[in-house]
C-alpha positions, 0 to 999 in steps of 0.5 A, a space after each residue: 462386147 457392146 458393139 460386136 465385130 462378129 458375124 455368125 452364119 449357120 447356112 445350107 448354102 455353099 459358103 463363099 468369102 464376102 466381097 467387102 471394103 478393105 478395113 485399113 485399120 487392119 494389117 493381116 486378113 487371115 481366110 480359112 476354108 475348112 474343105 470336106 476331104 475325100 477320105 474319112 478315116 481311110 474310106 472314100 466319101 461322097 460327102 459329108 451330111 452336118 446337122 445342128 441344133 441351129 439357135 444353140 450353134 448359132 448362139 455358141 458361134 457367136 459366143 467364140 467369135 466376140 470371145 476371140 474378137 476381145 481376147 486377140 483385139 480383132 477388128 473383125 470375125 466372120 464364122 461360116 459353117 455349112 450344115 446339110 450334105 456338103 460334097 468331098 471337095 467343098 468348104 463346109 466352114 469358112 472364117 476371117 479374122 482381120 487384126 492388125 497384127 498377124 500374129 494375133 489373128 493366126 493365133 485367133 484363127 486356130 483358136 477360133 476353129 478349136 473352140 468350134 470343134 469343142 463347143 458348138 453342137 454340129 453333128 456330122 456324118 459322113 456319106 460313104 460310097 456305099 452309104 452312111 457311116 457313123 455320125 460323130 460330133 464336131 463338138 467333145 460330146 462325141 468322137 471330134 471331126 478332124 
């Protein structure tokens, strides 16, 4: 896209929504936080610790979001994503997609966040009470975060 509705942001900071102006354009805002559970693959974690490969992630990021943008005709994608350890009950990924239609910026935000766990180099692993455990890819590479 020439003039790009996206904003990308690979971070160790805790995310939070951006306070901005209302687009008016825009008849559905759809947030989704992505929370850290408690429980990974039946066992208790303090957390989970993500890491990337930041100028590829961010770059992939990006890719995804003017993708989704020019396919479901949003008029905005912000795409946030946690790395270094996040704590059970914190959002490690944090996306709005603003359309003006609902239906396209539903449909954009579950495809967004399906294509980040394919494609978008984030390893993570989770911190279990007792220690680590074993680390998984967010992308296919190796076992999918759920």
């Amino acid at each position: 896209m020439a003039n790009s509705v996206s904003q990308v942001l690979l971070t160790e900071a805790r995310l939070e929504a951006p306070q901005e102006d209302v687009d008016l354009s825009a008849g559905a805002v759809v947030d989704f936080w992505g929370v850290v559970r408690e429980l990974e693959d039946g066992r208790e974690i303090e957390g989970i610790d993500y890491e990337s490969q930041k100028t590829m992630a961010e770059h992939q990021m990006t890719i995804i979001a003017d993708a989704a943008a020019e396919n479901f005709r949003l008029n905005e994608v912000l795409l946030h994503h946690r790395t270094g350890f996040v704590r059970a009950g914190e959002a490690s990924l944090f996306l709005r997609v603003s359309a003006q239609h609902r239906a396209a910026a539903f449909e954009a935000s579950k495809w967004i966040v399906d294509e980040l766990k394919k494609k978008v180099p984030i390893w993570k692993r989770p911190r279990l009470r007792q220690g680590y455990g074993v680390a998984s890819a967010i992308s296919g590479e190796m076992t999918s975060r759920k």
